[in-house]
MDAnalysis code that builds the backbone (N, CA, C; Angstrom):
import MDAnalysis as mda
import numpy as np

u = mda.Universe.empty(357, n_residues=119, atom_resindex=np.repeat(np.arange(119), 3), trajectory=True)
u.add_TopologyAttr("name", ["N", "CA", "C"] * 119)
u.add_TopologyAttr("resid", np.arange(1, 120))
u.add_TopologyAttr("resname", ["UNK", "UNK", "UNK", "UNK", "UNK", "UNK", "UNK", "UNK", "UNK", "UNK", "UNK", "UNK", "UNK", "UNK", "UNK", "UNK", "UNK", "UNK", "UNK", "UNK", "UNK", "UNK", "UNK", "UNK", "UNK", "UNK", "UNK", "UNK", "UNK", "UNK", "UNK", "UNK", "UNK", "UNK", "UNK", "UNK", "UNK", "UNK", "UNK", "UNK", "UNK", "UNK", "UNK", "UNK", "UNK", "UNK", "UNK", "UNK", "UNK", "UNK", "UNK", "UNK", "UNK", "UNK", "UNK", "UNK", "UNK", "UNK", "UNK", "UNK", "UNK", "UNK", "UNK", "UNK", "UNK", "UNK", "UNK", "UNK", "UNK", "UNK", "UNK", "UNK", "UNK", "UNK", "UNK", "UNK", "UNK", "UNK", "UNK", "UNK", "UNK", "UNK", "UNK", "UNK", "UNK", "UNK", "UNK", "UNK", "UNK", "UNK", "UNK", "UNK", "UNK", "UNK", "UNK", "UNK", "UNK", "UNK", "UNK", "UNK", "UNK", "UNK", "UNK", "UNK", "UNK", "UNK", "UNK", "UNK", "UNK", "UNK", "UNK", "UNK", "UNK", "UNK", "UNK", "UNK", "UNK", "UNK", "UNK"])
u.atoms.positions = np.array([
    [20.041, -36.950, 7.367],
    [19.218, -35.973, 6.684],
    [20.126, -34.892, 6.099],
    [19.597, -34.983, 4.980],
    [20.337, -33.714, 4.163],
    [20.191, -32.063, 5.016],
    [21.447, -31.207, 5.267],
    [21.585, -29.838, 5.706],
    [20.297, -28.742, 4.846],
    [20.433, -29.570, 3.591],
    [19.931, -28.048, 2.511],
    [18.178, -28.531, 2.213],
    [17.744, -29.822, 3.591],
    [16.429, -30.160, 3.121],
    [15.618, -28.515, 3.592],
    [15.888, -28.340, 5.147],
    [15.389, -27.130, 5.670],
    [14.605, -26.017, 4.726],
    [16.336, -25.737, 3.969],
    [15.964, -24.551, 3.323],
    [15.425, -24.831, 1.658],
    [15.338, -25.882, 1.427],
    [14.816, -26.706, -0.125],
    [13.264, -26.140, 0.349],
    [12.569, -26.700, 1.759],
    [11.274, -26.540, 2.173],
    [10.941, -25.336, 1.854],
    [11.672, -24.224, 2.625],
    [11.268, -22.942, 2.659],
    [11.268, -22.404, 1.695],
    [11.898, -22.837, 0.750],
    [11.996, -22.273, -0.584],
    [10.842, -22.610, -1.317],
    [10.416, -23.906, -1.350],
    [9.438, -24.084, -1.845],
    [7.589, -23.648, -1.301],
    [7.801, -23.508, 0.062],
    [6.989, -22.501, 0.826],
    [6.617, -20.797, 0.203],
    [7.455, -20.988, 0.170],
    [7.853, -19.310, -0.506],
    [7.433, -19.222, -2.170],
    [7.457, -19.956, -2.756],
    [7.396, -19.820, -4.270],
    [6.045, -20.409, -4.536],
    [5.617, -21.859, -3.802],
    [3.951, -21.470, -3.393],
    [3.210, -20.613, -2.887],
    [3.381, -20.029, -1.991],
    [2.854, -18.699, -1.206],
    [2.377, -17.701, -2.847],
    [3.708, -17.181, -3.576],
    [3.750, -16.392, -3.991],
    [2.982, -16.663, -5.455],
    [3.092, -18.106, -6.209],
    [1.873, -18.366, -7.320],
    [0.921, -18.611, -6.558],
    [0.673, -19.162, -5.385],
    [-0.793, -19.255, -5.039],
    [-1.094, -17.140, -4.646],
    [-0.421, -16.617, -4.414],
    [-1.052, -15.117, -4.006],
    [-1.328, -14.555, -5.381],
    [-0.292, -14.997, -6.465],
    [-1.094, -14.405, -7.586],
    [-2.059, -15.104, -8.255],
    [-2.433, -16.059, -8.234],
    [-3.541, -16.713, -9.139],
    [-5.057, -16.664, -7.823],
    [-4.659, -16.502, -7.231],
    [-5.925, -16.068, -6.041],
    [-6.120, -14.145, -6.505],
    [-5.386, -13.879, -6.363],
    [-5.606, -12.313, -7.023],
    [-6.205, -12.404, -8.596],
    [-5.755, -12.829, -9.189],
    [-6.522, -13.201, -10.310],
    [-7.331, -13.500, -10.444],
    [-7.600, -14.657, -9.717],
    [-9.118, -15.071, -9.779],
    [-10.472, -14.759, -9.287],
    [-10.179, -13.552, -7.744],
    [-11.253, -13.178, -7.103],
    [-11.052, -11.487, -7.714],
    [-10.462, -11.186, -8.167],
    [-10.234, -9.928, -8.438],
    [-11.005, -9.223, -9.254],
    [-11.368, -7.503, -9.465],
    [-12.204, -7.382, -10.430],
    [-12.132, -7.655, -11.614],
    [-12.550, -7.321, -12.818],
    [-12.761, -7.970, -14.105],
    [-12.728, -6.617, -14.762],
    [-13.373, -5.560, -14.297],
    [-13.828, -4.298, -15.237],
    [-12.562, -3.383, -15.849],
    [-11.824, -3.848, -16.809],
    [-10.917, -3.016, -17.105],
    [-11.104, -1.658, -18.013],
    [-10.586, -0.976, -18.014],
    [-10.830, 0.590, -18.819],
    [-9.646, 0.923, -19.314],
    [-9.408, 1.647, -20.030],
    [-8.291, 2.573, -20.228],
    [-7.400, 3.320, -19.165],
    [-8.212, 3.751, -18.214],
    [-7.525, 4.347, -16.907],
    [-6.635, 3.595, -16.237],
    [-6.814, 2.163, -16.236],
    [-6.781, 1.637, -15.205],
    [-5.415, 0.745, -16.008],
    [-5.518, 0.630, -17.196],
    [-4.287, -0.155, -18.201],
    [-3.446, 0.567, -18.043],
    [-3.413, 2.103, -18.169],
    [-1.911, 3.384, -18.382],
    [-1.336, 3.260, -17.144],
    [0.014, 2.881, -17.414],
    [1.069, 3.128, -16.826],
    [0.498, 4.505, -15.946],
    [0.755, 4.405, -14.024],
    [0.981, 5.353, -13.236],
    [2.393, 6.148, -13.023],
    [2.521, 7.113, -13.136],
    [3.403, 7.818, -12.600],
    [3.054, 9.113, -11.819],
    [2.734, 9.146, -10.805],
    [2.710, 10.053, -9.942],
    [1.734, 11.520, -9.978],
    [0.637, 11.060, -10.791],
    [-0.237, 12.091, -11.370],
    [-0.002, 12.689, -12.639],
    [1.218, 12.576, -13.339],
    [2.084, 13.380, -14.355],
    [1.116, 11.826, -15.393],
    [0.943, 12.701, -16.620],
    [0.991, 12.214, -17.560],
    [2.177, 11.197, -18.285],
    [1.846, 9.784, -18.620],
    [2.831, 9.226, -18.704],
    [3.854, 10.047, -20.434],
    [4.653, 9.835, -20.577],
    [5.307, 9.922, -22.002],
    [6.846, 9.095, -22.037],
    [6.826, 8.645, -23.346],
    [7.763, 7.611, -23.379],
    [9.225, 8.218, -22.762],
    [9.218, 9.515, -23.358],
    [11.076, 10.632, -23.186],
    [11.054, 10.978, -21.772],
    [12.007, 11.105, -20.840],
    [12.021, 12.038, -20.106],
    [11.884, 13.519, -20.241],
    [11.525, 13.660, -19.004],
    [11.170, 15.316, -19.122],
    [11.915, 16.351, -19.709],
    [11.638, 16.693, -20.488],
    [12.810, 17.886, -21.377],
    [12.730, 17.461, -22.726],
    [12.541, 15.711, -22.878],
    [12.450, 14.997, -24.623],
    [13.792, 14.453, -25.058],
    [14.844, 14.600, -23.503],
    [15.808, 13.358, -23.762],
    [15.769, 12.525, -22.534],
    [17.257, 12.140, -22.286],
    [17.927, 11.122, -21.688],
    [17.370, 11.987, -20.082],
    [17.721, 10.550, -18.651],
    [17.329, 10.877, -17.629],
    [18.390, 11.685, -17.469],
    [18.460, 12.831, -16.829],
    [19.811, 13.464, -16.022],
    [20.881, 12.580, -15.179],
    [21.891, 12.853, -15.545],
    [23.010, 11.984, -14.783],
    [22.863, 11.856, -13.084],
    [22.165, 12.846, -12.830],
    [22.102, 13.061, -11.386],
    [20.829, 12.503, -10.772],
    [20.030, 11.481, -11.245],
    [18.978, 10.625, -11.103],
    [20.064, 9.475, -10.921],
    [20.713, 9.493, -11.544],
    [21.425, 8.242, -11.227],
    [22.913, 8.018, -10.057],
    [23.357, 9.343, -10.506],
    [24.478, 9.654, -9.171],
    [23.263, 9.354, -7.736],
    [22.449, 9.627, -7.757],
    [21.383, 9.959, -6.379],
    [21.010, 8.495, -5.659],
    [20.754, 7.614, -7.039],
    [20.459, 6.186, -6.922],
    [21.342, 5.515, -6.071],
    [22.592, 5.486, -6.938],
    [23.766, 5.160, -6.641],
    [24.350, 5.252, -4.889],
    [24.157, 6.956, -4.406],
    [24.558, 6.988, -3.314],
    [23.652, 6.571, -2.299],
    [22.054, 6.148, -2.662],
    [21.437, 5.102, -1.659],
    [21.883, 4.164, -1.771],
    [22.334, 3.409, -2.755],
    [22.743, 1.895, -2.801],
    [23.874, 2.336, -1.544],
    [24.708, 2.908, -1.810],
    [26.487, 2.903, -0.811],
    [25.610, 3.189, 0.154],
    [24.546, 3.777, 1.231],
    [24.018, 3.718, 2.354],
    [23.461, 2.791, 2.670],
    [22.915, 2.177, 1.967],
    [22.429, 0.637, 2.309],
    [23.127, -0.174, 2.459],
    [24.238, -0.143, 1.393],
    [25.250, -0.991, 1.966],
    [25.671, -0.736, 3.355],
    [25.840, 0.388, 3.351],
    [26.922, 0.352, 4.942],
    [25.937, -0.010, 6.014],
    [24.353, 0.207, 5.784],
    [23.742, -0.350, 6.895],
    [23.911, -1.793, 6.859],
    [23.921, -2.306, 5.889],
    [23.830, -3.919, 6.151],
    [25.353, -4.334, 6.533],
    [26.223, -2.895, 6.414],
    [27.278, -3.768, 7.111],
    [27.594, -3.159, 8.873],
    [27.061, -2.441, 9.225],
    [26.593, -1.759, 10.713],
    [25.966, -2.951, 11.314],
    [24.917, -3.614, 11.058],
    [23.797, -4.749, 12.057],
    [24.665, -5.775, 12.147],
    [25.527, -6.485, 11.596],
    [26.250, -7.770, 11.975],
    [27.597, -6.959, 13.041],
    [27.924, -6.005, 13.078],
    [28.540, -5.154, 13.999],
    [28.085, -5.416, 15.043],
    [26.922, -4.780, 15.276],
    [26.172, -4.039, 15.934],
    [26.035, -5.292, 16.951],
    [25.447, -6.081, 16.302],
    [25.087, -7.980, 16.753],
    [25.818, -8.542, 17.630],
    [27.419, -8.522, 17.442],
    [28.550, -9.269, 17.347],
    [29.299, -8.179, 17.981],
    [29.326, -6.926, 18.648],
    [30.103, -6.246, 18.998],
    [30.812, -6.923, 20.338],
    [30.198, -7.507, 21.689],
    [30.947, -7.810, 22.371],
    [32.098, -8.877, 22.023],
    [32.055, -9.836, 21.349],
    [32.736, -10.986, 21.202],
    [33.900, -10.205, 20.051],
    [33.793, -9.081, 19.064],
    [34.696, -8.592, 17.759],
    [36.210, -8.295, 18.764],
    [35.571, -7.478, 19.518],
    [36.682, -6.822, 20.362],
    [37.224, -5.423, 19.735],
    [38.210, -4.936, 19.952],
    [38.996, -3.488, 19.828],
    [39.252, -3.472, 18.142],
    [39.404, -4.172, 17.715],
    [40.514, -4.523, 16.298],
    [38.981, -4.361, 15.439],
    [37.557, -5.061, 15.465],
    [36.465, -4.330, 14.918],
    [35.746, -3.279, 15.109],
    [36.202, -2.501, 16.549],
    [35.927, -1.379, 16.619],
    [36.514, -0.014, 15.678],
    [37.878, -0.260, 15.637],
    [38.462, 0.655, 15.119],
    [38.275, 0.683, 13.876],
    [38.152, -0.683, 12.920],
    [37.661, -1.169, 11.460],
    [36.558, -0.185, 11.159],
    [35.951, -0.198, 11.995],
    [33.960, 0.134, 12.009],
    [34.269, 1.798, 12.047],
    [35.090, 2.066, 12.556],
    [35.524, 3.754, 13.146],
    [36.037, 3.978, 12.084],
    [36.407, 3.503, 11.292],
    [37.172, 3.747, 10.296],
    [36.670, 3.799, 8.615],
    [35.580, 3.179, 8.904],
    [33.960, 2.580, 8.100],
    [33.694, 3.567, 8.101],
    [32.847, 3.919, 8.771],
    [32.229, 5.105, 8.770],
    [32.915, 6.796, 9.190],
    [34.085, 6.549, 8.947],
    [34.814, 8.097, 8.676],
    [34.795, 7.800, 7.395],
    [35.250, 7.045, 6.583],
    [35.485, 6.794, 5.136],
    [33.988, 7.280, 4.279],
    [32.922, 6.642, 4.494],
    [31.190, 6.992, 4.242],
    [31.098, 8.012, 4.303],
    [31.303, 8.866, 5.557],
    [31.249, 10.311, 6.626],
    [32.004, 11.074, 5.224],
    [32.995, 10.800, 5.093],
    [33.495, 11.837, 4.430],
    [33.255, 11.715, 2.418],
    [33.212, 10.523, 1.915],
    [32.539, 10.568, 1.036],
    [30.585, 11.240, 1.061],
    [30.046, 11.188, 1.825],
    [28.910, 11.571, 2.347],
    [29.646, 13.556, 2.426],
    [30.241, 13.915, 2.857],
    [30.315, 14.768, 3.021],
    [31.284, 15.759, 1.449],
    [31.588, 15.215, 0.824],
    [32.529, 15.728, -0.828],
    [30.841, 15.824, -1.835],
    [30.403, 14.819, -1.312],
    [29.216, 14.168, -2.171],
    [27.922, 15.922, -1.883],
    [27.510, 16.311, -0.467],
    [27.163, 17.326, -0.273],
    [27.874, 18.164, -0.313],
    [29.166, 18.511, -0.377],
    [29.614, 19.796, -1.044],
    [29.348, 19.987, -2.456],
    [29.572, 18.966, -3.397],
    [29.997, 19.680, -4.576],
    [27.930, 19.563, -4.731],
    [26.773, 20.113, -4.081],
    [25.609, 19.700, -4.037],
    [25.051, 18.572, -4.996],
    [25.481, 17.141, -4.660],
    [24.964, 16.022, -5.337],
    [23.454, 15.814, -4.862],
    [23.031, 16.304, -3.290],
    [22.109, 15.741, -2.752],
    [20.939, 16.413, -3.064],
    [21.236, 18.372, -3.991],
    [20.121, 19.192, -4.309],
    [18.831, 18.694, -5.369],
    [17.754, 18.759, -5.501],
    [17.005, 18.441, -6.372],
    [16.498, 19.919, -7.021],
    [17.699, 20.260, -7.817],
    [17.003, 21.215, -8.914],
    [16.942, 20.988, -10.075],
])
């Protein structure tokens, strides 16, 4: 038996699940559409094509983005640590100590020069 039948299944589990969840939503779903209900939501604010001001997003919408992505990363690299710590030994401890002084202190240049303020 093929290794990659397993996950061929699940895959295909998964991609049925997900056209059968939308064409079942479709089909039992309401019908009554309006204008309200077509416009783009954003958060009570009136939608408009420009960002706020009538240009470009601020650079710092995106610096902000950015430094969740680098925290997420480092969590997903903390749990296989975390998992695997007895068997790594001393030599992934210090790696990991060393991980997160590196984060720690980018995390910390990042709140000085105030990247993290929302004004």
């Amino acid at each position: 038996m093929n290794p990659y039948v397993p996950i061929l299944v699940l895959f295909a589990i998964g991609a049925g699940f997900a056209v059968f969840s939308v064409v079942a939503g479709s089909l039992s779903g309401p019908k009554r559409y309006n204008r309200a209900k077509l416009d783009a939501y954003e958060c009570g604010i009136e939608p408009s094509p420009h960002a706020a001001g009538g240009g470009r997003f601020p650079v710092k919408y995106y610096l902000t983005a950015m430094l969740f992505i680098i925290f997420d990363i480092e969590s997903v690299f903390l749990f296989p640590f975390a998992v695997g710590f007895n068997q790594l030994g001393l030599f992934a401890l210090v790696e990991m100590v060393l991980f997160i002084l590196t984060v720690f202190i980018v995390y910390a240049y990042v709140w000085r020069r105030g990247g993290l303020e929302w004004d």
